[in-house]
C-alpha positions as CSV (number, residue, x, y, z in Angstrom):
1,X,-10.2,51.6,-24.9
2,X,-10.6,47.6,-24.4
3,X,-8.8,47.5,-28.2
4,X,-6.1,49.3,-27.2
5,X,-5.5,47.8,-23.8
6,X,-5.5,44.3,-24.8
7,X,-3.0,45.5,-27.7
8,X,-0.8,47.1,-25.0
9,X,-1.3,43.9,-22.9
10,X,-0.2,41.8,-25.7
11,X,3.3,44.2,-26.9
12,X,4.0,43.9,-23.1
13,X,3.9,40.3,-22.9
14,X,5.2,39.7,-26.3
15,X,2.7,37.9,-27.7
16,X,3.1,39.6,-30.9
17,X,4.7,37.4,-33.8
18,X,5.3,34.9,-31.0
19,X,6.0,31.5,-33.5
20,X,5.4,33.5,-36.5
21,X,6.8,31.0,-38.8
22,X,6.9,28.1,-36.3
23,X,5.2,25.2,-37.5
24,X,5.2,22.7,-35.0
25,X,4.9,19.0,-36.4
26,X,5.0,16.8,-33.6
27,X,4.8,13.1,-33.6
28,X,2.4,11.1,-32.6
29,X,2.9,8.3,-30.5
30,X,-0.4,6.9,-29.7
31,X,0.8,4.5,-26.6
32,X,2.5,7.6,-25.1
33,X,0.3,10.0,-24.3
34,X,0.9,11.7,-21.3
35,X,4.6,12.0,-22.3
36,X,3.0,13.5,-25.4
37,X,1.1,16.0,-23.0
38,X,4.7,16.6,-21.1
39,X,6.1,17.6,-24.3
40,X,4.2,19.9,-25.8
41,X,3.6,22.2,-22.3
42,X,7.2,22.3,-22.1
43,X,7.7,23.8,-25.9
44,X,4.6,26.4,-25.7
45,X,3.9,29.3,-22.7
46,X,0.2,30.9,-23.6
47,X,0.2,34.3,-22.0
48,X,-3.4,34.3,-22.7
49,X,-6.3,32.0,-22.7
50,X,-9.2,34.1,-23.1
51,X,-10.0,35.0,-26.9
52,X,-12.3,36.6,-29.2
53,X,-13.2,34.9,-32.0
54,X,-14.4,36.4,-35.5
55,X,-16.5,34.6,-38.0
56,X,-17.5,35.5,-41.1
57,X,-21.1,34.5,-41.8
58,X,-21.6,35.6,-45.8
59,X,-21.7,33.5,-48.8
60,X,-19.1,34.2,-51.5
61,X,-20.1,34.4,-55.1
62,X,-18.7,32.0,-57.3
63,X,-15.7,32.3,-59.3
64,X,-15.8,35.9,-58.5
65,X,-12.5,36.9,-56.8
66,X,-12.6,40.6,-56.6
67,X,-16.4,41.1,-55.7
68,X,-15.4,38.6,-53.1
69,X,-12.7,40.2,-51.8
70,X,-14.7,43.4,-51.3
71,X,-17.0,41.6,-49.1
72,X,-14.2,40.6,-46.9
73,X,-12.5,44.5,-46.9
74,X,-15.4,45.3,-45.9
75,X,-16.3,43.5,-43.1
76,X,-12.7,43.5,-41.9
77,X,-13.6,47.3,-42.2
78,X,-16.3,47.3,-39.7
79,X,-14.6,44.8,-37.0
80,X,-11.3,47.1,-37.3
81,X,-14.1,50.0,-36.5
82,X,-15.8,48.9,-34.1
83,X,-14.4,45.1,-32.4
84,X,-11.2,44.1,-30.9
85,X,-10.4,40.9,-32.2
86,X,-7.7,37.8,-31.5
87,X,-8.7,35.9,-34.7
88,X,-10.6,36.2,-37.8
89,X,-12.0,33.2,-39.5
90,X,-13.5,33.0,-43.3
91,X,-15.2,30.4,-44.8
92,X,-14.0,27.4,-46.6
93,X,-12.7,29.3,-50.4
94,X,-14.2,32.2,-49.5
95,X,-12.2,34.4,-52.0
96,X,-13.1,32.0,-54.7
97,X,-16.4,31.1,-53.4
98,X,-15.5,27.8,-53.3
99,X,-15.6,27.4,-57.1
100,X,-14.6,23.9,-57.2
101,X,-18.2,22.8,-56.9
102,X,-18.8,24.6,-60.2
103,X,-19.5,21.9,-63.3
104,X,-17.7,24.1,-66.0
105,X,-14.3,24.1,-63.4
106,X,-12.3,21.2,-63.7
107,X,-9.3,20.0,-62.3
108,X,-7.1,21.9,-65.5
109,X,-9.0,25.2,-65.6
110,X,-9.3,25.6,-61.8
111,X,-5.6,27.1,-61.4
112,X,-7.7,30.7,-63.1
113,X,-9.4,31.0,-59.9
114,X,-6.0,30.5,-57.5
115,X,-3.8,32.9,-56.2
116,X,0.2,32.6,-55.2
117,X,0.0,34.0,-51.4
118,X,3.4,35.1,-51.4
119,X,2.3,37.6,-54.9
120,X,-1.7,37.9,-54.5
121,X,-2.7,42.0,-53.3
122,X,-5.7,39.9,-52.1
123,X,-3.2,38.0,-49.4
124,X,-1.1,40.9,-48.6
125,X,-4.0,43.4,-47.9
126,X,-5.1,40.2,-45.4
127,X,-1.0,40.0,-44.3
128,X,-1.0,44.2,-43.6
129,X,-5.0,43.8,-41.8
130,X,-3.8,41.3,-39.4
131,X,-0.4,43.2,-38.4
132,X,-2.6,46.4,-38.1
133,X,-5.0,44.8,-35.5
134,X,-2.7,42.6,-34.1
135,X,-5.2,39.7,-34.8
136,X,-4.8,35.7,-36.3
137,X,-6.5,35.5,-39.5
138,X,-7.5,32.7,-41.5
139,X,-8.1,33.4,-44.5
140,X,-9.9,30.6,-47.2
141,X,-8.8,30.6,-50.7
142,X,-7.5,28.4,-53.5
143,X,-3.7,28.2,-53.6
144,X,-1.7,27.8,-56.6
145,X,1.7,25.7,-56.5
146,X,4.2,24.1,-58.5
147,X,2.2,20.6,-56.9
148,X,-1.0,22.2,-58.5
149,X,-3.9,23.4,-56.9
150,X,-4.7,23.2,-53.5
151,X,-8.0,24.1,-51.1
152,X,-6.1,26.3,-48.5
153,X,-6.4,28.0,-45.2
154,X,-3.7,30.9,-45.0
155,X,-2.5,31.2,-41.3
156,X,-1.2,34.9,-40.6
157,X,-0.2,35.6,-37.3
158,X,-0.7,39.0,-35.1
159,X,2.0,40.5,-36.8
160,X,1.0,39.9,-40.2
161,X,3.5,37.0,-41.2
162,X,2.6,33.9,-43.0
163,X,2.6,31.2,-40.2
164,X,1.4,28.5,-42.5
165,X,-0.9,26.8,-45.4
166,X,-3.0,24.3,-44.1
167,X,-4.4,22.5,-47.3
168,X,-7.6,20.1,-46.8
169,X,-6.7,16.6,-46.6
170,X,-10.0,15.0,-47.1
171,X,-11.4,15.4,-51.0
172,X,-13.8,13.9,-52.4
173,X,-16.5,14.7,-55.5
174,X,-15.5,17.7,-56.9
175,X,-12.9,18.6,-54.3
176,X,-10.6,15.9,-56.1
177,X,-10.2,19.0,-58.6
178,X,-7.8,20.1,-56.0
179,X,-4.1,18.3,-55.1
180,X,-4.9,16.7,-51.4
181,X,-3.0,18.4,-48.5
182,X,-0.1,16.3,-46.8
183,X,0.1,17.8,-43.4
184,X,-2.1,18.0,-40.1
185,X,0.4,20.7,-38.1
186,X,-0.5,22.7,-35.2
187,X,0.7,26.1,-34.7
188,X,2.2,28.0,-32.4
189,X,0.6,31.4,-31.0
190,X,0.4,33.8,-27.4
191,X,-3.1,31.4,-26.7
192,X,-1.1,28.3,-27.3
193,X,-1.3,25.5,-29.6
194,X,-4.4,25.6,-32.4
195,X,-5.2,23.5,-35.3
196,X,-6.9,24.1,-39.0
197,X,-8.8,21.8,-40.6
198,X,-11.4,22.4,-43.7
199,X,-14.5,21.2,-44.2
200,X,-14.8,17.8,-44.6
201,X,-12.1,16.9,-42.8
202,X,-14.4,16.8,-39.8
203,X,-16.2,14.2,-40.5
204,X,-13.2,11.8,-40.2
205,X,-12.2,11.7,-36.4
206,X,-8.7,10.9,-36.7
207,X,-8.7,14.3,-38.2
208,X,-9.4,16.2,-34.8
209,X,-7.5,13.6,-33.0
210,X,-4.5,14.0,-34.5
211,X,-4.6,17.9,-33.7
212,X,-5.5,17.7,-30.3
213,X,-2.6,15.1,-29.9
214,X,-0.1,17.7,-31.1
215,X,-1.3,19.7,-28.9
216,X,-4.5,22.0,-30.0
217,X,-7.0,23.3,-27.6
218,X,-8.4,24.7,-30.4
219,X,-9.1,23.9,-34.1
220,X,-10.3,26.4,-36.8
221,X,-12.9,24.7,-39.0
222,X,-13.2,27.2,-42.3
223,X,-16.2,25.2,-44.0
224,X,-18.6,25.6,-47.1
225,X,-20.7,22.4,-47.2
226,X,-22.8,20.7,-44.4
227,X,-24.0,22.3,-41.9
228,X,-27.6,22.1,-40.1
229,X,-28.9,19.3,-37.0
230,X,-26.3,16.2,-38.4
231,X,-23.3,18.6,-38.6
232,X,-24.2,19.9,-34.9
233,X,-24.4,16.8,-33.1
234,X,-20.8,16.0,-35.4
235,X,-19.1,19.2,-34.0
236,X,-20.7,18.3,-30.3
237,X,-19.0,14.9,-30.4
238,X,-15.6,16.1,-32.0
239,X,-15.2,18.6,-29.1
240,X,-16.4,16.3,-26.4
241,X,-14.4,13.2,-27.4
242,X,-11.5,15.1,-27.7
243,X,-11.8,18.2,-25.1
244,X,-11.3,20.7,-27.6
245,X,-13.0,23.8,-29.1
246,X,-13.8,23.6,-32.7
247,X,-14.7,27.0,-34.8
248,X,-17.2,25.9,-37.1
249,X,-17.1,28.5,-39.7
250,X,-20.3,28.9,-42.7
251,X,-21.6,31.3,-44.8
252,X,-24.3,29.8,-43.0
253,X,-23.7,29.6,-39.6
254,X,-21.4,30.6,-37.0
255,X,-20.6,28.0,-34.9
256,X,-18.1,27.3,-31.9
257,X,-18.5,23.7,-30.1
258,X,-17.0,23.2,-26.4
259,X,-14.8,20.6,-24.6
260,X,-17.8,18.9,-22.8
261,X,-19.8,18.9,-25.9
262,X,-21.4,22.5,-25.4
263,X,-22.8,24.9,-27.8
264,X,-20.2,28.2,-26.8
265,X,-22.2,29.8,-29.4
266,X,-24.4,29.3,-32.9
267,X,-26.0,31.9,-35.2
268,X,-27.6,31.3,-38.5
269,X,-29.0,35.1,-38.4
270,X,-29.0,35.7,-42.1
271,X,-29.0,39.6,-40.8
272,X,-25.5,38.9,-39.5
273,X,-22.1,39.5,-41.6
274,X,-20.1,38.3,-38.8
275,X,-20.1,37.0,-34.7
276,X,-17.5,37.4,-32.6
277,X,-17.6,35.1,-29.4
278,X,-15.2,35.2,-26.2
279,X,-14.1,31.3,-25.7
280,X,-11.4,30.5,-22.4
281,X,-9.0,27.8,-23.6
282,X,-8.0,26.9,-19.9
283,X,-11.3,25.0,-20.0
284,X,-10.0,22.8,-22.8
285,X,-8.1,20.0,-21.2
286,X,-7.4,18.4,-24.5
287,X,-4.4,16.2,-24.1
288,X,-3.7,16.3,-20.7
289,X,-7.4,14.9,-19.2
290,X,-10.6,13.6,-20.3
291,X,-10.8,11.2,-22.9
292,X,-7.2,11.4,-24.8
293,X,-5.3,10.6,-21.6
294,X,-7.5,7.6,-20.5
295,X,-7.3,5.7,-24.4
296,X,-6.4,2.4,-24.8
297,X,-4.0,2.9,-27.6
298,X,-2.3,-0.6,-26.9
299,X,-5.7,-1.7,-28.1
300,X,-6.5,-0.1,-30.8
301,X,-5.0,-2.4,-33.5
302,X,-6.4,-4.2,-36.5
């Protein structure tokens, strides 16, 4: 019954497909901030700000795409069956299983283990899931282009469109086997302005910072490599500094990191497939309090 309400809720309100292919790329004036703030509550409405958040917590196998993807069918199976859902979040590469770490994959032979999202059954089984349970996915996999390979988060919205590609921007080791992203966009939804990021973009603040400038209460971290005590107290601090939540997301561990620096929630239960955690965005004040409206930016200069 809660499933169905909140999907009634949601067709009422017209949440549904709300910026479905909006990609909002706004620009960031660091000395302007609350003008900044001004801007992007007049261009987005959330009709909600409570949301239930899905994480896959299983490790892929390597290289192998279709065992992989049974994995995910089947614990999108048992969420459609028994948990009602805003948005689902994989691992970094999880259809690959991040196969870029992988000695006998290089940067020429790592294209085999890539799909075309607009062609791929694996993306358009994800694309017909998402409509079906009116739910955001984010879905990790390696994305073949005519600019080569890239380490991609696919962004489909509640009614099953492509939103966006966010491609890690950070590489380093063997993620230089991978073409480096050229965007840090924010997206559009019924819960407001989010953010992806992947992996290792984390560790670079101006990563989170240039989110929650645009906007994001919220950023989606699909990750594969750290996590443990250091990557805690990282996740901690990129919240707090920037009152935001952050959806840490592991084969490891399911973590979700809040805007004073709190733990919302944090399972490395091996016995788990997946957590799904309730998180209220209202209690994000990301760019319009806290730390982001009190900067210095006149300052910060080299």
């Amino acid at each position: 019954m809660l499933r169905q309400s909140r999907r009634q809720f949601l067709k009422a309100a017209g949440a549904v497909g709300i910026g479905a292919s909006h990609v909002l790329v706004a620009k960031t004036r660091a000395s302007s901030s609350r003008n900044e703030a001004a801007a992007v509550k007049a261009r987005t409405n959330p009709k909600i700000s409570k949301i239930r958040v899905a994480q896959i917590k299983v490790y892929p196998e390597k290289g192998r795409l279709e065992a992989n993807f049974e994995k995910l069918t089947s614990i999108l199976g048992v969420i459609e069956r028994n948990e009602d859902v805003d948005v689902f979040v994989t691992p970094e590469g999880f259809l690959d299983g991040y196969v870029s770490t992988e000695e006998m994959v290089t940067k020429e032979t790592i294209a085999e283990y890539a799909i075309d999202p607009l062609t791929s059954k694996y993306s358009q089984t994800v694309s017909d899931w998402a409509k079906r349970n009116q739910a955001w996915v984010i879905f990790g996999c390696a994305r073949k282009s005519k600019d080569g390979v890239f380490n991609t988060a696919l962004v489909y919205d509640r009614g099953g469109k492509l939103a966006g590609m966010y491609d890690k921007t950070h590489l380093q080791n063997h993620d230089l086997k991978y073409t480096p992203g050229k965007h840090l966009d924010v997206y559009d939804s019924d819960f407001g302005l989010f953010g992806v990021m992947i992996c290792a973009d984390r560790r670079w603040p101006e990563t989170p910072r240039t989110l929650t400038l645009k906007g994001a209460r919220v950023i989606f971290n699909p990750t594969y490599g750290m996590h443990g005590d250091l990557n805690l107290c990282m996740m901690r601090t990129r919240s707090y500094e920037n009152g935001i939540f952050i959806v840490f997301t592991h084969p490891g561990q399911a973590l979700i990191t809040g805007p004073k620096g709190e733990i919302a929630s944090n399972s490395g239960d091996e016995s788990l497939t997946y957590t799904v955690t309730e998180i209220d965005l209202s209690k994000a004040p990301a760019n319009t309090g806290g730390h982001i409206v009190d900067r210095r930016p006149d300052l910060y200069r080299l």
